[in-house]
TORBAKOL-350650 format. One record per residue (C-alpha): residue number from 1; residue in three letters; x, y, z. Coordinates in pm, 1 decimal. Each point is the difference from the previous one (the first is absolute). Last residue first. Layout:
(NUM Ala (X Y Z))
...
//
This chain:
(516 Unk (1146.7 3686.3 926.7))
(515 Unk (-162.8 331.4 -118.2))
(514 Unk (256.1 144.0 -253.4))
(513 Unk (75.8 394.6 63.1))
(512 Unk (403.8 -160.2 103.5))
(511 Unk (28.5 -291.4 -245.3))
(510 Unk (26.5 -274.4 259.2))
(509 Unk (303.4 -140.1 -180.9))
(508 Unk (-234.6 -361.7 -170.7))
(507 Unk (-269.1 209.3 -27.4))
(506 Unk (158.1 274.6 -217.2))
(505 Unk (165.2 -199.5 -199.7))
(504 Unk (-239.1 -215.5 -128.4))
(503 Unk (-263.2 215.3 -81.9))
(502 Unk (-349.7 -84.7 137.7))
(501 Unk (-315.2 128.6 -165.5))
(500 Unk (-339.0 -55.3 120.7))
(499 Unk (-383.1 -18.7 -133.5))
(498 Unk (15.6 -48.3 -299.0))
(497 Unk (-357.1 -36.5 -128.5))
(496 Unk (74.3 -209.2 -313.1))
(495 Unk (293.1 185.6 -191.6))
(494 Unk (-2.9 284.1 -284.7))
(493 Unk (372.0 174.7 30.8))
(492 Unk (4.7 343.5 -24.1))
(491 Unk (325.4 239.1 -102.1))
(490 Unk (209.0 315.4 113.3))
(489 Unk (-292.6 197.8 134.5))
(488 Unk (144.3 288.6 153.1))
(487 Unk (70.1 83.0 374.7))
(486 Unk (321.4 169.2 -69.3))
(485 Unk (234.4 -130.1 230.0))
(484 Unk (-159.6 -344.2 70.8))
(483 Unk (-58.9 -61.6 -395.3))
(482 Unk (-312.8 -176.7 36.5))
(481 Unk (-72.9 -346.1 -133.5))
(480 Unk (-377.8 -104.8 50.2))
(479 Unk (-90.4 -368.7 32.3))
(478 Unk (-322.8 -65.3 -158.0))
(477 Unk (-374.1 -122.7 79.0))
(476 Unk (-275.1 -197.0 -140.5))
(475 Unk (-53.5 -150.4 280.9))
(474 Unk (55.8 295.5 135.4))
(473 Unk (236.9 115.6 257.3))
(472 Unk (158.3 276.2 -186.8))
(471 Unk (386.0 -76.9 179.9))
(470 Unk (228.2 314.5 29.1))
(469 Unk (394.2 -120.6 -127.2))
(468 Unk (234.0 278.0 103.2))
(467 Unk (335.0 46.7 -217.8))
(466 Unk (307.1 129.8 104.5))
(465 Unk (90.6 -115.3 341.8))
(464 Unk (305.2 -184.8 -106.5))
(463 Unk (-162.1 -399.8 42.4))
(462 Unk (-341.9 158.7 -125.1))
(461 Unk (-307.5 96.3 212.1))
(460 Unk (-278.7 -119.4 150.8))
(459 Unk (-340.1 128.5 3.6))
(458 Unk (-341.6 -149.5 135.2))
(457 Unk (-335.6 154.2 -147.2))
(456 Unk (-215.3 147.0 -247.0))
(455 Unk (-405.8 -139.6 -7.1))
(454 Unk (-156.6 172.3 -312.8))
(453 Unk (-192.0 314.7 -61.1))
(452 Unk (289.1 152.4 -150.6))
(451 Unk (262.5 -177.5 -95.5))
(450 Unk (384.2 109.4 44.6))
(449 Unk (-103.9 274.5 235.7))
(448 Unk (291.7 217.3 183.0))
(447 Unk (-63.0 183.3 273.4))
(446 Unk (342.7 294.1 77.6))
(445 Unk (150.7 158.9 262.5))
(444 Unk (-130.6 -132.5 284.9))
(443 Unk (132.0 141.6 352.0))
(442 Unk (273.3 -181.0 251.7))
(441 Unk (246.1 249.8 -103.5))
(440 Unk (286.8 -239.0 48.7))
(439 Unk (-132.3 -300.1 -161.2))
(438 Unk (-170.9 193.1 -333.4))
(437 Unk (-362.2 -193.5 2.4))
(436 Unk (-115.7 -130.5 -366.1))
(435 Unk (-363.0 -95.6 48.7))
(434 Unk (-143.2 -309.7 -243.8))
(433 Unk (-342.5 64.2 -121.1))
(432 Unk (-249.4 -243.7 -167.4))
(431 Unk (-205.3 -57.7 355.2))
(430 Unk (-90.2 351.0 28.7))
(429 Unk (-390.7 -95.7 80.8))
(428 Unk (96.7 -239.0 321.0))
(427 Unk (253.7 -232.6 72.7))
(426 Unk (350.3 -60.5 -189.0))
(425 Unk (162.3 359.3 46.4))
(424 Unk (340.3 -95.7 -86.3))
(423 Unk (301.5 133.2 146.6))
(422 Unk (335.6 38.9 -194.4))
(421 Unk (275.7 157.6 232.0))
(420 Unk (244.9 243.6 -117.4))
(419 Unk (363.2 126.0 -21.7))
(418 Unk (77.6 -342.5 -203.8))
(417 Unk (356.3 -153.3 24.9))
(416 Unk (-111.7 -181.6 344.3))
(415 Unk (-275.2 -148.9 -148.2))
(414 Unk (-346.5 68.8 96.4))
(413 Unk (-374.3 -218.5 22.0))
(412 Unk (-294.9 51.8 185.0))
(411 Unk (-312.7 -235.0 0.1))
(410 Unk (-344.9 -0.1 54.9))
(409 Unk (-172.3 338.3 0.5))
(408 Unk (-313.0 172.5 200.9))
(407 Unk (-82.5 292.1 -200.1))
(406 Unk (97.4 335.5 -189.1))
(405 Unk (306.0 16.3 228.2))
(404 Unk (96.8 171.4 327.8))
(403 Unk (317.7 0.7 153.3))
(402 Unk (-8.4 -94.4 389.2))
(401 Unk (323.2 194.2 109.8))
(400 Unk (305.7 -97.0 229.3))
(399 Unk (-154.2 -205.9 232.7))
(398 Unk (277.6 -45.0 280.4))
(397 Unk (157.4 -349.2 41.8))
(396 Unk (340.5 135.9 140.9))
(395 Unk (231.1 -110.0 -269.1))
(394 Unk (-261.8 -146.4 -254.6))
(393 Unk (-159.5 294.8 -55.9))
(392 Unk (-325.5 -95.3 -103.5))
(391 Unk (-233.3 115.4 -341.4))
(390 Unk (-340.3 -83.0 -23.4))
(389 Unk (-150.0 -40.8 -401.6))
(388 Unk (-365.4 133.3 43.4))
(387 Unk (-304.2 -89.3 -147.3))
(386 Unk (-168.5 -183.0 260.1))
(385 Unk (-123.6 -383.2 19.5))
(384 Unk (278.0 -191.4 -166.6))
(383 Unk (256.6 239.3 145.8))
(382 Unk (359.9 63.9 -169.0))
(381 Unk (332.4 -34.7 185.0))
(380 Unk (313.8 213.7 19.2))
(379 Unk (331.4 -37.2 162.5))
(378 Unk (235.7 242.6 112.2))
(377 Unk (424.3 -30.0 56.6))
(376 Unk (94.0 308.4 131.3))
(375 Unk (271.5 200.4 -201.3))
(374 Unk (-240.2 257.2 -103.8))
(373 Unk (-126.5 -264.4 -200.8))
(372 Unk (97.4 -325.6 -74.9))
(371 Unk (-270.0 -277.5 -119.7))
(370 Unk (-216.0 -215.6 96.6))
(369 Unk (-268.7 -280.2 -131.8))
(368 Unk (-354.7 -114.2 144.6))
(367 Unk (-197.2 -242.9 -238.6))
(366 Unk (-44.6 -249.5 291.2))
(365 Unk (-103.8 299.8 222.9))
(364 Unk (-306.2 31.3 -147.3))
(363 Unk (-150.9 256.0 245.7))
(362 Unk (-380.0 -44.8 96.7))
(361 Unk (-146.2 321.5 41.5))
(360 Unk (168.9 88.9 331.5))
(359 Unk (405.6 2.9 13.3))
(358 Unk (73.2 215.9 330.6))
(357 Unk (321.6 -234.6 90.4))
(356 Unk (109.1 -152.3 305.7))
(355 Unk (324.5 -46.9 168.1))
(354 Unk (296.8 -226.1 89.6))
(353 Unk (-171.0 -338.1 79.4))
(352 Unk (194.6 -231.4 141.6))
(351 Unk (149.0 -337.2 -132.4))
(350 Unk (369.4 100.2 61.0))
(349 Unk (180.9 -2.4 -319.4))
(348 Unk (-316.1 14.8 -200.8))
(347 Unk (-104.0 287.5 148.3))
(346 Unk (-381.6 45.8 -75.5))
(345 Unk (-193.2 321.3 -139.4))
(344 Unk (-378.8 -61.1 4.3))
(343 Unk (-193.4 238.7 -246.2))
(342 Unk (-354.3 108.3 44.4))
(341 Unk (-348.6 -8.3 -72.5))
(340 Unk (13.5 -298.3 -255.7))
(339 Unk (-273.2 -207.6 223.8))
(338 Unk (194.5 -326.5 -7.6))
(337 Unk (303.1 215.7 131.6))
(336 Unk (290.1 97.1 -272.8))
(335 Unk (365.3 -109.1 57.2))
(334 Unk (353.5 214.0 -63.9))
(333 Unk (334.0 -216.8 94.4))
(332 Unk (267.6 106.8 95.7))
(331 Unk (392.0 -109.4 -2.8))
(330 Unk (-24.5 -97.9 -335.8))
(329 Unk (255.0 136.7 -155.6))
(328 Unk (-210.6 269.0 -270.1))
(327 Unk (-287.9 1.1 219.7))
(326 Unk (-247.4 -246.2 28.2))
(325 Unk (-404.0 6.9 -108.9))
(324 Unk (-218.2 -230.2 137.7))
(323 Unk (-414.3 -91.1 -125.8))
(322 Unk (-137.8 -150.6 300.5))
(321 Unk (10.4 67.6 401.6))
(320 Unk (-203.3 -159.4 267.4))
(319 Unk (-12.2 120.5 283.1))
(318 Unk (215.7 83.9 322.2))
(317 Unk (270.9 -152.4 -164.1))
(316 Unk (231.0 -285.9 140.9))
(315 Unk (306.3 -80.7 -219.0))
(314 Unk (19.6 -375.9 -27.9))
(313 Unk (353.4 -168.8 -159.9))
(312 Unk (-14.1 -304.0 -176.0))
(311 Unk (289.7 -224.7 -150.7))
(310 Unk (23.8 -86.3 -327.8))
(309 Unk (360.7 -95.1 -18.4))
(308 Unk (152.9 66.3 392.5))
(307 Unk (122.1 -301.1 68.5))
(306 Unk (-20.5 -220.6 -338.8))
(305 Unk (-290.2 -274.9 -61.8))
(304 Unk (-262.2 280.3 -16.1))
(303 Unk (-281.9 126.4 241.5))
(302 Unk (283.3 103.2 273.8))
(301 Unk (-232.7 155.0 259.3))
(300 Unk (183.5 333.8 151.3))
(299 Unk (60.7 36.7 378.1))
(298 Unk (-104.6 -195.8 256.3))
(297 Unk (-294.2 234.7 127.2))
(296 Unk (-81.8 194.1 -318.8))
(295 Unk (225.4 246.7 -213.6))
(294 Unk (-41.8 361.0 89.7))
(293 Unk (248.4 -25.9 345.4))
(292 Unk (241.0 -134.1 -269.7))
(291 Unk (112.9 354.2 -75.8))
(290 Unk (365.9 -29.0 -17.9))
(289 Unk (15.0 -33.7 -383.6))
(288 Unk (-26.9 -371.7 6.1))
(287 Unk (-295.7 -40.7 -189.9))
(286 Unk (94.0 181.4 -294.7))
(285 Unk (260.3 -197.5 -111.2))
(284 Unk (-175.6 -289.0 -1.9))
(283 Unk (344.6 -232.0 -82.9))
(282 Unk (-198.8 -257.0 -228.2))
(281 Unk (-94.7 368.6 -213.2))
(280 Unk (-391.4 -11.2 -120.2))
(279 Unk (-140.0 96.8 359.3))
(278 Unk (-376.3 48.9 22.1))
(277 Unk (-118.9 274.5 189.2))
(276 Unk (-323.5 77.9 72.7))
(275 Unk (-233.8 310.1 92.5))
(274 Unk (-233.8 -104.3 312.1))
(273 Unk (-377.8 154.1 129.4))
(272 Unk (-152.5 -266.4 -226.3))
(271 Unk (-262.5 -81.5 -253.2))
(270 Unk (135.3 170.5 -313.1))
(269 Unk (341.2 -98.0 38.9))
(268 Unk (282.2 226.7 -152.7))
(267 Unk (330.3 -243.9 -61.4))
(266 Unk (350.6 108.5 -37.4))
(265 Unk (238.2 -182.6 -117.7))
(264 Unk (376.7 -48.5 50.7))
(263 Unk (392.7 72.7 -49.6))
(262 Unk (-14.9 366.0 179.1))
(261 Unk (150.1 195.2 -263.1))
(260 Unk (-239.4 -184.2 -257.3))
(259 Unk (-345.2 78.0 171.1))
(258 Unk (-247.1 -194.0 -232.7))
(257 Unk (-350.7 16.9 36.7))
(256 Unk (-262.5 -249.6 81.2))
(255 Unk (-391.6 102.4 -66.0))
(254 Unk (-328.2 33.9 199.7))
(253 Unk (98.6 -352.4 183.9))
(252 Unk (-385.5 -191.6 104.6))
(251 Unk (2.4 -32.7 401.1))
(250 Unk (-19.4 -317.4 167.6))
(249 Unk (-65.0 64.3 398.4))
(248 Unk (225.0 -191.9 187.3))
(247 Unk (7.1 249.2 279.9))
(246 Unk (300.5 154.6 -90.7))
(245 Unk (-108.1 40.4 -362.1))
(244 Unk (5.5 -294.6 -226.9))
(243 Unk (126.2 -74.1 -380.7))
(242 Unk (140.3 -292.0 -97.4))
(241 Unk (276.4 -41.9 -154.0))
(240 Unk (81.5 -165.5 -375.4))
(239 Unk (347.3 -97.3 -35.3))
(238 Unk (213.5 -119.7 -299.3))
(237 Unk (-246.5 6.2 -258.9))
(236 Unk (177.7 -111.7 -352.9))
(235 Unk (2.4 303.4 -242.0))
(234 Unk (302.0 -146.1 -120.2))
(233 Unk (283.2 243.4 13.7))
(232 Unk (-210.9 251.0 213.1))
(231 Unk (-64.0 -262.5 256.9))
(230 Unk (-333.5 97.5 167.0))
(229 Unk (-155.0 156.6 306.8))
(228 Unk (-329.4 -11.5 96.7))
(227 Unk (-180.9 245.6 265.5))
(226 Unk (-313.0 -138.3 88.1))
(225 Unk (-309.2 41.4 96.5))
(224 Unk (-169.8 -231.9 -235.0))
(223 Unk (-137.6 216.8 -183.5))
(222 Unk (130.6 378.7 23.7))
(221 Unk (330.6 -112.4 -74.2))
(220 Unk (336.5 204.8 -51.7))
(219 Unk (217.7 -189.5 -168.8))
(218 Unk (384.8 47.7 24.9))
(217 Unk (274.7 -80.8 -245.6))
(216 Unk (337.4 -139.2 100.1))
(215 Unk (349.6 -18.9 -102.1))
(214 Unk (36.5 360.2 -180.5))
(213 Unk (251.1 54.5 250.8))
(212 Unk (-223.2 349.8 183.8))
(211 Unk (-328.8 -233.6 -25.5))
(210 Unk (-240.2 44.6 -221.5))
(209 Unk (-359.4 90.8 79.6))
(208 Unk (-343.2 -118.8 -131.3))
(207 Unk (-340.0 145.3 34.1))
(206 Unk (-362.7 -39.8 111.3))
(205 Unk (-97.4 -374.0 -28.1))
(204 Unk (-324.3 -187.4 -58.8))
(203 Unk (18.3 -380.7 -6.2))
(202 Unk (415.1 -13.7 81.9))
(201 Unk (314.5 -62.0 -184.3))
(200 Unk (-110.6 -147.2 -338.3))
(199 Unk (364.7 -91.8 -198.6))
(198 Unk (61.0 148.6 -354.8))
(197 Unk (265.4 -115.9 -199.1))
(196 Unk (331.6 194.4 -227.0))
(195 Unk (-187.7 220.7 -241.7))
(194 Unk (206.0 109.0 -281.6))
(193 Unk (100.3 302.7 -112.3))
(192 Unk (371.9 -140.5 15.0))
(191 Unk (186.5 303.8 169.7))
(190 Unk (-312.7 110.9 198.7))
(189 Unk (-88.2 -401.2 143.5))
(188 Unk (-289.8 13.8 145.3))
(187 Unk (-147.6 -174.1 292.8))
(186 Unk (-383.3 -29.9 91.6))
(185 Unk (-161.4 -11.4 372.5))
(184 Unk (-372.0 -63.8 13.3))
(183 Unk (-164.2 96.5 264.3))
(182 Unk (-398.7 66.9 -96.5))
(181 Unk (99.5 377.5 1.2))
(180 Unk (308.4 -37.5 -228.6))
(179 Unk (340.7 18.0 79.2))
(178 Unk (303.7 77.5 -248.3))
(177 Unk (359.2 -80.5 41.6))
(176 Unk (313.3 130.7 -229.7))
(175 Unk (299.9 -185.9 -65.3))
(174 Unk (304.0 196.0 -157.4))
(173 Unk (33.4 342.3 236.1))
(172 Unk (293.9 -114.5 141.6))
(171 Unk (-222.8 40.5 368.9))
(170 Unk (-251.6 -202.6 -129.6))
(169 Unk (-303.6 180.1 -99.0))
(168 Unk (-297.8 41.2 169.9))
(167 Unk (-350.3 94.8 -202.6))
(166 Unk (-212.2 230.8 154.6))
(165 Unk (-346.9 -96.0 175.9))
(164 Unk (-254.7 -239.1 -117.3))
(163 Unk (-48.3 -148.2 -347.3))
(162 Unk (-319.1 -123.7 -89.1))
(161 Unk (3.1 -306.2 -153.2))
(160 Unk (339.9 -191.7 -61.9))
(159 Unk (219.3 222.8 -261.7))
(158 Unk (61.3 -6.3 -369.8))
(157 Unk (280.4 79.7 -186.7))
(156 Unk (78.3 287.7 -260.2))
(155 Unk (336.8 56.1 -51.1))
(154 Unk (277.6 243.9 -115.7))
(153 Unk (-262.5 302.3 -61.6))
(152 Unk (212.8 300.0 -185.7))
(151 Unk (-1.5 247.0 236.8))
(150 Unk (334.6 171.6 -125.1))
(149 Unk (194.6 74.0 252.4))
(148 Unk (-190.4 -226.0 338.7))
(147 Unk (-36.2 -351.9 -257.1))
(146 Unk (-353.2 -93.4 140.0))
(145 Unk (-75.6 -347.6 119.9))
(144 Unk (-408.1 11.8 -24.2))
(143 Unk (-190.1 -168.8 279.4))
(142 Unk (-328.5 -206.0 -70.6))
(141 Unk (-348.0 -66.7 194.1))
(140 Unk (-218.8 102.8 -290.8))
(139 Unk (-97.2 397.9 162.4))
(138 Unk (267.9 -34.1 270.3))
(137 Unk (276.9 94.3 -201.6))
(136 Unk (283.8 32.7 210.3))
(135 Unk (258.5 164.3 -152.8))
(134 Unk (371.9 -60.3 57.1))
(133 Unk (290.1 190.1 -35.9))
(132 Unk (351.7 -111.0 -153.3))
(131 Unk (252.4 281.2 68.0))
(130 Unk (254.9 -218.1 223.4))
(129 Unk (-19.7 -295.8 -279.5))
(128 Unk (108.0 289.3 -233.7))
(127 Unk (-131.2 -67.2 -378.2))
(126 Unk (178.8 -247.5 -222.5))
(125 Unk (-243.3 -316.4 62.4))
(124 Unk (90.4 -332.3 61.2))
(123 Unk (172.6 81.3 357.7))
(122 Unk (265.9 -246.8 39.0))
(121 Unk (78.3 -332.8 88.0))
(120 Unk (-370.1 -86.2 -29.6))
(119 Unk (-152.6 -203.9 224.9))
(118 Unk (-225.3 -314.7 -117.6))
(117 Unk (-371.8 -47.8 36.1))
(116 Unk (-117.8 -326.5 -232.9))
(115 Unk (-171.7 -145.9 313.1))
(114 Unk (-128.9 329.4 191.2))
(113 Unk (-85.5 -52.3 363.1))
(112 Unk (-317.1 -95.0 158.5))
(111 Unk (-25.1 0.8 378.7))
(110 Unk (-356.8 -49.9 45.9))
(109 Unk (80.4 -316.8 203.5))
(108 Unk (281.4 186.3 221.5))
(107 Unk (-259.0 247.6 133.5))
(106 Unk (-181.8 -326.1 83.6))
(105 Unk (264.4 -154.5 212.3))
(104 Unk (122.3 372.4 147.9))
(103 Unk (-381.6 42.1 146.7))
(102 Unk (-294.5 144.1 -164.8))
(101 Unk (-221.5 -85.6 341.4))
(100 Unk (-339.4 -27.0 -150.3))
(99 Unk (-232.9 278.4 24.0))
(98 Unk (-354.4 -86.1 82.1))
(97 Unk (-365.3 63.1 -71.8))
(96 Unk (109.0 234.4 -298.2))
(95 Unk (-117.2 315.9 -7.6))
(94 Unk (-307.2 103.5 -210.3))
(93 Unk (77.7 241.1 -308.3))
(92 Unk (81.1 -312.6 -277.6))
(91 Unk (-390.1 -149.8 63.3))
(90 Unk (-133.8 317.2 -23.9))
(89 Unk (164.6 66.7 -325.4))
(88 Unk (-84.8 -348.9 -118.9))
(87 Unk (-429.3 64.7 140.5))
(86 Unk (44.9 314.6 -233.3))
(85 Unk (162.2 -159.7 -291.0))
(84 Unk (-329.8 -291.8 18.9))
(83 Unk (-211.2 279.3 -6.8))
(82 Unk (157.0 121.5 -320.2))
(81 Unk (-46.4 -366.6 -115.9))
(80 Unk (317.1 -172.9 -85.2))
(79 Unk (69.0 -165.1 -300.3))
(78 Unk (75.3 276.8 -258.8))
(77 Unk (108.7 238.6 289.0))
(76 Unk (250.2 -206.8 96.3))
(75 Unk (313.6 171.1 -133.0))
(74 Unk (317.2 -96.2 -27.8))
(73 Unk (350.0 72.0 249.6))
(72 Unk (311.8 -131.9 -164.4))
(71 Unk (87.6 375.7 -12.0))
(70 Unk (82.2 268.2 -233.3))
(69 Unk (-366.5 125.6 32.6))
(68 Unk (-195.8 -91.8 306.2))
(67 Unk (-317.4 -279.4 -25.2))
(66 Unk (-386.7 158.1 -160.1))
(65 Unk (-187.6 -124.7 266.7))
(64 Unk (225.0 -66.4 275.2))
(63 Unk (159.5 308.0 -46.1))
(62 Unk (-318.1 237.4 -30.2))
(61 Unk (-148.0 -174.9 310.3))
(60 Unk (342.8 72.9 181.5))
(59 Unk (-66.0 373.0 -103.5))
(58 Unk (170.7 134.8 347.5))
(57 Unk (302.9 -141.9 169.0))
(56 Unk (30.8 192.3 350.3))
(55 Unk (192.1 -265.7 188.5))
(54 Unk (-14.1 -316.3 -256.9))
(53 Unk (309.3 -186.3 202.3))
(52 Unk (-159.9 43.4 367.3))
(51 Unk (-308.5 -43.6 -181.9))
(50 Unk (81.7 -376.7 -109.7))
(49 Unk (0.2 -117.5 -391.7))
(48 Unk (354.4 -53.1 -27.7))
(47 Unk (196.9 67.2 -291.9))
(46 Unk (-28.7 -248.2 -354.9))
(45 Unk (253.8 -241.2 31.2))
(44 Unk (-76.3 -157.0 296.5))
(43 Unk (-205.4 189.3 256.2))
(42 Unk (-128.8 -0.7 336.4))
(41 Unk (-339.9 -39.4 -88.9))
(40 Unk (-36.1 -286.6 174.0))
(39 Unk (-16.4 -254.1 -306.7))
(38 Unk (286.9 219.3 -184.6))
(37 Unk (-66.8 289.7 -150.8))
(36 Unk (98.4 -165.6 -390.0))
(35 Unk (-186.0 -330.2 -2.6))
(34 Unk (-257.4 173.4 253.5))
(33 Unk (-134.7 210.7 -202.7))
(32 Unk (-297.9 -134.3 -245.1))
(31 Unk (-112.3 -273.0 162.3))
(30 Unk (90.9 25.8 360.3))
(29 Unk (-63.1 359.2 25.6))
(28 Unk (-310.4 -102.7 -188.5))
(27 Unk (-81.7 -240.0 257.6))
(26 Unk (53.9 217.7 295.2))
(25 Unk (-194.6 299.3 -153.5))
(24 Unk (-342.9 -274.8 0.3))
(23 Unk (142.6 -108.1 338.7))
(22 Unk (-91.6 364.5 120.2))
(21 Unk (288.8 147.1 194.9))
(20 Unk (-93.3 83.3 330.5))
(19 Unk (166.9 -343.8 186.5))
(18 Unk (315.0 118.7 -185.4))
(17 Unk (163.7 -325.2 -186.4))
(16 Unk (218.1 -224.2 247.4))
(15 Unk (340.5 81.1 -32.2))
(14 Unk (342.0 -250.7 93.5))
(13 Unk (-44.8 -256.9 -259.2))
(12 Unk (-90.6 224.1 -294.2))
(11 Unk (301.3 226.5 121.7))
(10 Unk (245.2 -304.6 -23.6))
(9 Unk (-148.1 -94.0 -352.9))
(8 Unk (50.3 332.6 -122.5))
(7 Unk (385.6 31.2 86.9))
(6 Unk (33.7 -370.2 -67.2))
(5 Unk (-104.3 103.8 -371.5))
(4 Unk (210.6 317.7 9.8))
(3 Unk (302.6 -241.8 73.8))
(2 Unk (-11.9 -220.2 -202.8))
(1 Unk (-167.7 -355.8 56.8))
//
């Protein structure tokens, strides 16, 4: 049996089918959509049919009817009743009666890695490996391999459903990594354009991290509660923790970061007053700092085979907090309550908290950035519910100035040749602008609209600084090529709802303006 098949026939074991469903919906699901969701709805080679993986999908009657475009997804419509699509949606909405442990045996299972795959010696391109940038075009489930001087598009491959979070690259900037919702894990290889296996890593998962050696990826799971961590150079899972507060509590993981000065992870749990911290170095550096009052009684707990490898550290909160943001070394991290009212600021070093912030409205600190000015190092973060962009001194904590936009935005993006940051303004009427904010001024000095009337967000920028890429998030959408100096059009690329852009370099150094 492979391993997607063992993958659906250990979820059809381990769920029973919603007591609300009607068994009329049950039996289509079984008929019609269980040979590629999986018996349990779990998934197989189509994406899982659960609404921890759906979240806000809307026109699932539309898909199941008429299937998705560019996929291996048909349409029923011919055979199914409308009535009969309704009772389907229903059916897909409910929760599952139970969650089987996804443990490292069946992680394994759905392990799948490419037969005919072979390295290349050598790039097979001419472009700059360090300039590549990727697009993730969520619109057909693909990413585009774009040369970063000339545009041309390298390679066209497709992803699992659904992708989740940013891509991680190894730290040579070869292998990249990218998550979707229903937690798949896939490996590509940038010098051979070629995909190198896939491996399924949790049920519903957040994001992945990679470790400061490039040895180990992190998955952050929502379901199970989990954090899993797998072999980079095989996608094999070499430890999958569970997750419990103090008081045993399990407690879904928000996301998993990496801090690379300090040789670990860093978890934000959604169910617990406790930030984590997972060692990646055998030696723990970290943990024996001279502040082992913040471990637990008896020090750290070894998860892994070496002393120190994978060990946990606890940092007590008095919430809470999601959605971090570190500074440049992290030595601090920045963490949001449930509410988004305020910001938490914790020491790292010694596990206490160091201040708080005045961020109402929501503040997306995941897409916070900094940059020099005045010779303080600031950061800035936009709000999902206010449209503002905050700005904190990051030597004494101090608001600096609450900018205000044309609406609530998503995502900020700099590089540390540009004098600006690039805001979007992705919710709300002005959703087709993109703010250009001078850095030391703090004001706007110029709104630029690639599309009017359409969705424009998320921009990254060139190895050198010199171009900025601004996503139209359409399906039928386009990557926009700005000269960063001039803030002219330099060219447009049609793609499939992209919704991110990732350049090589620039994650791979911490690109100072990139969010991390």
């Amino acid at each position: 049996m492979t391993g997607r098949g063992y993958l659906a026939y250990v979820a059809a074991a381990a769920l029973a089918l919603p007591g609300m469903a009607h068994a009329d919906a049950a039996a289509d699901f079984a008929a019609h959509c269980a040979s590629c969701h999986g018996e349990g709805r779990l998934g197989g080679t189509g994406p899982a049919l659960i609404p921890e993986t759906l979240g806000r999908v809307k026109g699932l009657d539309q898909v199941i009817a008429h299937g998705r475009p560019a996929t291996q997804m048909a349409g029923f419509g011919d055979v199914l009743s409308a009535e009969q699509i309704t009772g389907l949606v229903d059916f897909i909405k409910a929760p599952v009666a139970q969650i089987p442990d996804w443990d490292a045996a069946r992680i394994e299972a759905s392990r799948e890695m490419a037969a005919d795959y072979a390295p290349a010696p050598a790039p097979v391109f001419k472009a700059d490996p360090m300039n590549i940038t990727l697009v993730v075009e969520t619109g057909d489930h693909h990413v585009s391999v774009l040369d970063g001087d000339t545009f041309d598009v390298l390679d066209r491959f497709a992803t699992p459903y659904a992708v989740h979070g940013g891509p991680k690259f190894s730290p040579d900037g070869r292998y990249v990594f990218i998550m979707s919702r229903d937690g798949w894990v896939q490996k590509y290889d940038i010098w051979s354009l070629r995909e190198v296996g896939r491996v399924r890593a949790g049920l519903n998962s957040r994001n992945i991290a990679m470790s400061h050696d490039g040895q180990w990826l992190a998955v952050a799971n929502y379901l199970p509660q989990t954090l899993t961590i797998l072999s980079t150079a095989t996608l094999e899972p070499v430890k999958v923790i569970e997750v419990e507060a103090r008081d045993g509590t399990p407690s879904r993981v928000s996301a998993v970061y990496q801090a690379p000065q300090r040789k670990s992870f860093i978890l934000a749990l959604k169910d617990a007053p406790e930030i984590w911290e997972v060692a990646t170095d055998p030696e723990a550096g970290p943990f024996y700092d001279g502040y082992v009052h913040t471990f637990e009684k008896g020090g750290t707990e070894a998860f892994g085979a070496q002393e120190g490898l994978f060990a946990r550290r606890r940092i007590r909160t008095e919430e809470p907090l999601d959605d971090f943001f570190f500074d440049p070394d992290y030595k601090n991290l920045i963490g949001t309550n449930r509410e988004g009212t305020k910001g938490v600021v914790i020491n790292l070093i010694s596990g206490g908290k160091v201040a708080e912030l005045p961020l109402p409205g929501m503040p997306h600190l995941g897409s916070g950035i900094t940059w020099d000015r005045n010779g303080h190092k600031v950061m800035a973060t936009p709000h999902l519910d206010e449209g503002v962009l905050s700005v904190i001194d990051m030597t004494d904590w101090s608001l600096v100035k609450q900018i205000r936009t044309n609406g609530p935005g998503f995502f900020l993006r700099s590089h540390e040749t540009s004098p600006h940051v690039w805001a979007d303004v992705f919710f709300g009427p002005h959703k087709d602008e993109v703010h250009i904010i001078d850095k030391q001024t703090l004001e706007i000095v110029a709104t630029l609209n690639p599309a009017p009337g359409k969705t424009v967000a998320h921009t990254e920028f060139t190895r050198d600084g010199r171009y900025a890429l601004v996503s139209i998030w359409e399906d039928d959408g386009a990557v926009v090529v700005y000269d960063a100096k001039t803030l002219k059009e330099v060219r447009r690329l049609p793609m499939k709802k992209p919704s991110g852009k990732y350049n090589v370099w620039n994650k791979i150094t911490f690109s100072d303006g990139t969010s991390h």
